[in-house]
HTML snippet that shows the backbone in 3Dmol.js (N, CA, C, O; Angstrom):
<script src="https://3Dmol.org/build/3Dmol-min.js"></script>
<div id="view" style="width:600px;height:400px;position:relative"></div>
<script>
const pdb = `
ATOM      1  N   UNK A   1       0.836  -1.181   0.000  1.00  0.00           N
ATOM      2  CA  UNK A   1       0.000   0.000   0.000  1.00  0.00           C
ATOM      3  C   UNK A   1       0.878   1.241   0.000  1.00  0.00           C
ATOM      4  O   UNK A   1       1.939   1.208   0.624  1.00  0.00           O
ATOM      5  N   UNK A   2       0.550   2.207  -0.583  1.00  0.00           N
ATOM      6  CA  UNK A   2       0.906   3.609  -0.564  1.00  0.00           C
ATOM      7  C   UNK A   2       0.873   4.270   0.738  1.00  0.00           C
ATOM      8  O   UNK A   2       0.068   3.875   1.580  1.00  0.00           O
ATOM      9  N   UNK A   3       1.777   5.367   1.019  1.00  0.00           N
ATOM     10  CA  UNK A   3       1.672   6.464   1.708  1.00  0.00           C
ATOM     11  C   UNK A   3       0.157   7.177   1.714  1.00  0.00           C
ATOM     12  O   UNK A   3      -0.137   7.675   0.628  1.00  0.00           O
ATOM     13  N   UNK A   4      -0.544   7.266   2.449  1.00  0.00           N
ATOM     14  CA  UNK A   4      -1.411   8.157   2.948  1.00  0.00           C
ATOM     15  C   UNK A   4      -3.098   7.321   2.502  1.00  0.00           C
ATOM     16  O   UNK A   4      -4.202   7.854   2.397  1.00  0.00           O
ATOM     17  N   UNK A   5      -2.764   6.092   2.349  1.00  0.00           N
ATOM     18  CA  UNK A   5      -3.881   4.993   1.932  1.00  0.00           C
ATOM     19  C   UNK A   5      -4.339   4.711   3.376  1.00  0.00           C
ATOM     20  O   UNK A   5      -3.588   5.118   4.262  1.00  0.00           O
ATOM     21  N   UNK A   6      -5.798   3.884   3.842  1.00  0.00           N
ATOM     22  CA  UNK A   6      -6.245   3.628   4.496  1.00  0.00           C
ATOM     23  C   UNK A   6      -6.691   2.669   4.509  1.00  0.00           C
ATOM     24  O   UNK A   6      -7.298   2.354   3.485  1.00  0.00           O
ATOM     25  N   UNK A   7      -6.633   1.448   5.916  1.00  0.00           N
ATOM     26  CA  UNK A   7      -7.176   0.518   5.790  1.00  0.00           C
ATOM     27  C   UNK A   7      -8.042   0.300   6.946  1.00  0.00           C
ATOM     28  O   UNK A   7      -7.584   0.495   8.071  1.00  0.00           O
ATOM     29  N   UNK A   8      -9.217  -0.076   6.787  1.00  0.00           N
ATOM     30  CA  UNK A   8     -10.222  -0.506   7.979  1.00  0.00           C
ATOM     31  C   UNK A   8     -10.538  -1.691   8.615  1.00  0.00           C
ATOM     32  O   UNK A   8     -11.003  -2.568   7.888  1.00  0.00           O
ATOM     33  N   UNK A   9     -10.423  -1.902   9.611  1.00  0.00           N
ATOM     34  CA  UNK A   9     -11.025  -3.431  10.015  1.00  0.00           C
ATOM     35  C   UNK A   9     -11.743  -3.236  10.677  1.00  0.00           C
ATOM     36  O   UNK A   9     -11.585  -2.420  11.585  1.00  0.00           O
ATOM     37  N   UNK A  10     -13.199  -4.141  10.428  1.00  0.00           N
ATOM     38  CA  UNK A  10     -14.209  -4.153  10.939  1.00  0.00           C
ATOM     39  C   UNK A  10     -14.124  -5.268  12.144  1.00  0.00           C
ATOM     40  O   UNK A  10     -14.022  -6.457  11.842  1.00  0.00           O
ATOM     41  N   UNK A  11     -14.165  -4.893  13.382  1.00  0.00           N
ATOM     42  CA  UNK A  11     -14.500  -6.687  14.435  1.00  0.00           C
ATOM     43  C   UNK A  11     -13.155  -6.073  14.834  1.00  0.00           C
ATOM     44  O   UNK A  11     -12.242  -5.478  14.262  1.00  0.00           O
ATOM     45  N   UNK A  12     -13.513  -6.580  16.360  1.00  0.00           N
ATOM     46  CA  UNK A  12     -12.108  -6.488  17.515  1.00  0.00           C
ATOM     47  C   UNK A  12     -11.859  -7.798  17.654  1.00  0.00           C
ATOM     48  O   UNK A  12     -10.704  -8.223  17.653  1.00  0.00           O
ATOM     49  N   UNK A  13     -13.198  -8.791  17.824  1.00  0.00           N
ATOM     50  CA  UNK A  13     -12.881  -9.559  18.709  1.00  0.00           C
ATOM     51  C   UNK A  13     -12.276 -10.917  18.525  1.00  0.00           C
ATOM     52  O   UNK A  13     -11.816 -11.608  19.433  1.00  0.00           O
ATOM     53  N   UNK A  14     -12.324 -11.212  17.312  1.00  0.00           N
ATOM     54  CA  UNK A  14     -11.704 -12.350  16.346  1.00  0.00           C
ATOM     55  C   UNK A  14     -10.155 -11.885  16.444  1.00  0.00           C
ATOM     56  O   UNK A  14      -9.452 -11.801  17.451  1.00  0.00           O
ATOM     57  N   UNK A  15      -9.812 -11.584  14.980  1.00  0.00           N
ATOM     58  CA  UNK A  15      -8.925 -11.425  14.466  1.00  0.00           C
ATOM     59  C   UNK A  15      -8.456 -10.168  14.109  1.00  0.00           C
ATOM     60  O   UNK A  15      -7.329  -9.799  13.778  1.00  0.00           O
ATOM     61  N   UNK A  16      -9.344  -9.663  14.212  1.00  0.00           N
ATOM     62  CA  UNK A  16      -9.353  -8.117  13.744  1.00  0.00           C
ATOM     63  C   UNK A  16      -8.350  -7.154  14.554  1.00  0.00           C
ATOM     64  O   UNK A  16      -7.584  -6.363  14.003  1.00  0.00           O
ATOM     65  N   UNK A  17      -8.495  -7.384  16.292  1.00  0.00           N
ATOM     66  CA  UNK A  17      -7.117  -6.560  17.032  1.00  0.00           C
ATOM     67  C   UNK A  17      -5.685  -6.896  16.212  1.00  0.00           C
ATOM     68  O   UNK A  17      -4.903  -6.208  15.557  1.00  0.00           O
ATOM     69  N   UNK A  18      -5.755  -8.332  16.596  1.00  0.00           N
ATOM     70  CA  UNK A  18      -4.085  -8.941  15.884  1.00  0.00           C
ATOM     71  C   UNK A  18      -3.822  -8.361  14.507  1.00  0.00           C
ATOM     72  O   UNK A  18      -2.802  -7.774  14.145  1.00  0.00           O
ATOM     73  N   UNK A  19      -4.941  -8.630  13.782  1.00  0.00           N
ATOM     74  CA  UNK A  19      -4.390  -7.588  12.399  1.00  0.00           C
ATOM     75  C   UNK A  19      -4.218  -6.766  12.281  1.00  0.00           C
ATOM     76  O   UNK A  19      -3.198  -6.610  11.611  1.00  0.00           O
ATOM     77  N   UNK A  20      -4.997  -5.289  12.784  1.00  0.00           N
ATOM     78  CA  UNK A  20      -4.520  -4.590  12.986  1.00  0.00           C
ATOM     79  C   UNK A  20      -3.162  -3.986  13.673  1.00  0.00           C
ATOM     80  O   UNK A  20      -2.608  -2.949  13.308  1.00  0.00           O
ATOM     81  N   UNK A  21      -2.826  -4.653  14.509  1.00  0.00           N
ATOM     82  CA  UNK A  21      -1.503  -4.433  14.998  1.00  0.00           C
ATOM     83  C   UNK A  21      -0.490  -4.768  14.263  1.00  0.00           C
ATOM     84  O   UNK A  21       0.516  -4.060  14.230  1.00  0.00           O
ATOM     85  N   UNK A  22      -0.608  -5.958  13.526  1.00  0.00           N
ATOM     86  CA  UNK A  22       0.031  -6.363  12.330  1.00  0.00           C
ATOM     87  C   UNK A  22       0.038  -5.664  11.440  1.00  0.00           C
ATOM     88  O   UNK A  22       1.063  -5.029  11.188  1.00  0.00           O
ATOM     89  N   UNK A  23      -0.743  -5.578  10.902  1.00  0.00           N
ATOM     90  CA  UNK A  23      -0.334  -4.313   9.584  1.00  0.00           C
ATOM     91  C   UNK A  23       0.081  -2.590  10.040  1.00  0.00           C
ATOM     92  O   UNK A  23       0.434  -1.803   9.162  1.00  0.00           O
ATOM     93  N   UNK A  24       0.016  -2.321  10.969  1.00  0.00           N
ATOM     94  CA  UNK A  24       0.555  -0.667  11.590  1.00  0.00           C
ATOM     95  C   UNK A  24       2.184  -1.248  11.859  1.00  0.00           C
ATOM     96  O   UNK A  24       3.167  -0.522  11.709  1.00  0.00           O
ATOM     97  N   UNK A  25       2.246  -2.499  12.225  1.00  0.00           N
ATOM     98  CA  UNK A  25       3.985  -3.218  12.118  1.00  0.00           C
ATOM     99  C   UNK A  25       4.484  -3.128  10.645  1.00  0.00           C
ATOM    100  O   UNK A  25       5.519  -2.523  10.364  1.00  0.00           O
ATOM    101  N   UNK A  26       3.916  -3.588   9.960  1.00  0.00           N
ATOM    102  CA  UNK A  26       4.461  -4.093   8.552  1.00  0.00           C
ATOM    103  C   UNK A  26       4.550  -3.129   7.833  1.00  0.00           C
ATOM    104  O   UNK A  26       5.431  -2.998   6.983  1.00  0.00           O
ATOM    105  N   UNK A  27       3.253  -1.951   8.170  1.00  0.00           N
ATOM    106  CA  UNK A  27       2.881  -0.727   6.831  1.00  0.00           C
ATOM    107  C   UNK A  27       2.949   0.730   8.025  1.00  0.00           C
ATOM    108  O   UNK A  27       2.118   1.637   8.076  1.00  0.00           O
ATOM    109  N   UNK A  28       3.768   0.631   8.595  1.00  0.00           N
ATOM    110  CA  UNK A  28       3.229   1.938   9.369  1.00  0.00           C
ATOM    111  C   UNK A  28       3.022   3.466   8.847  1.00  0.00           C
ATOM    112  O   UNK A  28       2.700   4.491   9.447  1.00  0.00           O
ATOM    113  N   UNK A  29       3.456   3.105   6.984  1.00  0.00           N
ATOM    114  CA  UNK A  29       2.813   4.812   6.781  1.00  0.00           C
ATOM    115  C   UNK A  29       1.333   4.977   6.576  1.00  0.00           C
ATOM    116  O   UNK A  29       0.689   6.025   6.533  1.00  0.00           O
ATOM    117  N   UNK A  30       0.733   3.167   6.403  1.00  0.00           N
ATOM    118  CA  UNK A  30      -0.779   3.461   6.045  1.00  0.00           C
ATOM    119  C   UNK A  30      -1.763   3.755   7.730  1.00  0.00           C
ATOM    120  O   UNK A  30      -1.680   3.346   8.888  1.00  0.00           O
ATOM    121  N   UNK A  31      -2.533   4.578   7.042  1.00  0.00           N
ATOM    122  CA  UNK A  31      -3.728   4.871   8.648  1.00  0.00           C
ATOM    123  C   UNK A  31      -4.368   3.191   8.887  1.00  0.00           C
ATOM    124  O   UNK A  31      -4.606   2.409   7.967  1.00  0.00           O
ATOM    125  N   UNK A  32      -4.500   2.995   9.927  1.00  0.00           N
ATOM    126  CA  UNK A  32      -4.849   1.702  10.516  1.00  0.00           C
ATOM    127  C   UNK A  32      -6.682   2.421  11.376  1.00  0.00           C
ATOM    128  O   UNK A  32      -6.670   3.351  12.183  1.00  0.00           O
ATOM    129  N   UNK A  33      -7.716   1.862  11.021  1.00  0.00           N
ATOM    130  CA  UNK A  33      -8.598   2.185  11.761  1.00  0.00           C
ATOM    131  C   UNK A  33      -9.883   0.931  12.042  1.00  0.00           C
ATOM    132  O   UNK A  33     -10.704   0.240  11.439  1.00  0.00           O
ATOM    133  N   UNK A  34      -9.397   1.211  13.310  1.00  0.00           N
ATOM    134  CA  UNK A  34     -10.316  -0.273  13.641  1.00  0.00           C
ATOM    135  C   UNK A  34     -11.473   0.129  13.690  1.00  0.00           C
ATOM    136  O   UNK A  34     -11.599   1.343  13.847  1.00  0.00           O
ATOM    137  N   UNK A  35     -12.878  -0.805  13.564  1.00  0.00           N
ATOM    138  CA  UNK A  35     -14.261  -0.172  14.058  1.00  0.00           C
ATOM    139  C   UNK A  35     -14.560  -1.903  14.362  1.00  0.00           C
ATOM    140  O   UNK A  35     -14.315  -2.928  13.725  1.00  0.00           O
ATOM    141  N   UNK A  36     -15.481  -1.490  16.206  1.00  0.00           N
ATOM    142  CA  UNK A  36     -15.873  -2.549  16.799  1.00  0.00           C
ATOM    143  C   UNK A  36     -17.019  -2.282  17.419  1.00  0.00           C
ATOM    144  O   UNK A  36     -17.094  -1.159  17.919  1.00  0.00           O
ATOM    145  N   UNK A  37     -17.910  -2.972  17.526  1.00  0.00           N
ATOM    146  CA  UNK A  37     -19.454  -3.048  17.930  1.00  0.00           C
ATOM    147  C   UNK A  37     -19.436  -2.982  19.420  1.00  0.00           C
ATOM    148  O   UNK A  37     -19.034  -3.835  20.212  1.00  0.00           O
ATOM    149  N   UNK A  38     -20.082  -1.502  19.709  1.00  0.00           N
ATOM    150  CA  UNK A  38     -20.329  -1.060  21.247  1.00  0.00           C
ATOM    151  C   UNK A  38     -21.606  -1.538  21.490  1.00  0.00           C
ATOM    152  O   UNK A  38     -22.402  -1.442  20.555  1.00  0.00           O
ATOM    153  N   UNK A  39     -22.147  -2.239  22.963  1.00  0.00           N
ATOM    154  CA  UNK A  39     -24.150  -1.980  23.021  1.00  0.00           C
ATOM    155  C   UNK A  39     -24.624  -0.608  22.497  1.00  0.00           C
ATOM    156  O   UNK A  39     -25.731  -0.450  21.982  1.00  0.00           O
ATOM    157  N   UNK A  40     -23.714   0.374  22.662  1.00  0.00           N
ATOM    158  CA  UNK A  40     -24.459   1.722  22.506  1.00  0.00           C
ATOM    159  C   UNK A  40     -24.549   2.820  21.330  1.00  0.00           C
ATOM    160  O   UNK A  40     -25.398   3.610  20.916  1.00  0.00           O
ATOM    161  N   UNK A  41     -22.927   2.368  20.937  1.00  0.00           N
ATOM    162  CA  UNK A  41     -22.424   3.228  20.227  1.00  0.00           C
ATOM    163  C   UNK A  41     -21.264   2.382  18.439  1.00  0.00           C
ATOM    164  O   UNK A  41     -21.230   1.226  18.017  1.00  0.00           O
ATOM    165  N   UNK A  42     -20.918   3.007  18.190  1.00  0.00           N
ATOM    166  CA  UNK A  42     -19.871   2.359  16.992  1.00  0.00           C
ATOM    167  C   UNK A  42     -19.028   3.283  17.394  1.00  0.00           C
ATOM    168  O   UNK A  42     -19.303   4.482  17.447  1.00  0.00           O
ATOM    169  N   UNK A  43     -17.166   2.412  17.928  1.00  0.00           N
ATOM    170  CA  UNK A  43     -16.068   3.201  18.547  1.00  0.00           C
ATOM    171  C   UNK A  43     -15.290   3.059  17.280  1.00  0.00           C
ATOM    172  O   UNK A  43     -15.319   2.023  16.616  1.00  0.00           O
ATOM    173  N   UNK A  44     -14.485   4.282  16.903  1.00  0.00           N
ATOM    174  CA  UNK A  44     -13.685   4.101  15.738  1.00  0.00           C
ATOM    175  C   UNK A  44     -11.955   4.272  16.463  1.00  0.00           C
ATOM    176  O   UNK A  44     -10.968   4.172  15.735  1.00  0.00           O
TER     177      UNK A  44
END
`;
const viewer = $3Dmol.createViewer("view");
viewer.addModel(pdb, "pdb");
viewer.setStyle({}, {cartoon: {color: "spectrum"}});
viewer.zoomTo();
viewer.render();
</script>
């Protein structure tokens, strides 16, 4: 991926933390943004 590209992962609770941490390791110029299902709210 390019400089200033974005990637999203949807889900914390699987796989989704570990990847994310993984790819901000591997690609740290791309934005990393997790989104995970609150009872109340959607946390980005």
């Amino acid at each position: 991926m390019k400089k200033g590209e974005r990637l999203v992962i949807v889900g914390c609770s699987g796989a989704g933390g570990p990847a994310a941490m993984m790819a901000k390791k591997l690609m740290p110029e791309v934005d990393v943004t997790v989104i995970r299902k609150e009872t109340c709210f959607i946390v980005r």
